[in-house]
Phi, psi and omega in degrees: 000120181263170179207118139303123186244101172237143189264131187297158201236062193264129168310167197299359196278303183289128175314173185237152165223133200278171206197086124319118217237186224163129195080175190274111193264106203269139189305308199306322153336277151340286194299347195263353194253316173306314160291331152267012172258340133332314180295306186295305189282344191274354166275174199267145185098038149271192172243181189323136181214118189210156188145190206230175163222134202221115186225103159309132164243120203271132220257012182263139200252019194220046162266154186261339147220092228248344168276117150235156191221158229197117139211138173245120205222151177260111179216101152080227192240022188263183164226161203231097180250162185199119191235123168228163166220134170218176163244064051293176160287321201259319203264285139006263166329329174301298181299264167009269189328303196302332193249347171298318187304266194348308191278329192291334156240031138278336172312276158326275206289329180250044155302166168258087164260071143099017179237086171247186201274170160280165179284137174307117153332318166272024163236025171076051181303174146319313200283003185283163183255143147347125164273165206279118158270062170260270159250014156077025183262180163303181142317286209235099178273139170225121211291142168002000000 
């Protein structure tokens, strides 16, 4: 079993996502897998994308999908996880892209750009009460 370590050819802009391959990994694979996770972390309005992708060819030939990809990915402050099996390389890679797009903007979209719940009044919300501009007392005094 060999194990490939190649670094995505994403631009400089762009975050790197390592790209691994297990098993007899054929470069046209790679290279077709590299372009396509490139296309994907490189557009635009996503947020920082970093992680890793790992794609297997299983060495029992009478598997019945014998492809498998692994990715773990970081988009923003989410993790991204995305597991395929196929009976190709090209097909696989296919698969692989379609759910990596998916999760990455379900990633993107529900990220925190500004729609967190508000703070609980007793962590120190709107809801605490105000001193009184009276007598420098609370709001809701409550007696002895």
């Amino acid at each position: 079993m060999t194990g490939n370590d190649i670094q995505t050819t994403a631009p400089a802009t762009t975050p790197t996502v390592l790209l691994r391959s297990d098993g007899e990994v054929d470069e046209e694979t790679m290279a077709y897998a590299r372009t396509k996770i490139d296309a994907i972390v490189a557009r635009p309005g996503l947020p920082a994308v970093t992680g890793e992708v790992r794609i297997t060819k299983a060495v029992a030939h009478h598997a019945e999908r014998p492809w498998s990809a692994t990715a773990t990915l970081h988009v923003g402050r989410r993790d991204v996880f995305v597991h395929a099996e196929e009976a190709s390389g090209h097909a696989l890679v296919d698969q692989l892209q379609d759910r990596l797009r998916r999760q990455t903007d379900k990633a993107a979209r529900s990220g925190h750009n500004g729609h967190r719940a508000a703070t609980p009044p007793w962590r120190g919300g709107t809801g605490t009460p105000l001193p009184s501009k009276s007598d420098g007392r609370t709001a809701d005094v409550h007696p002895a």
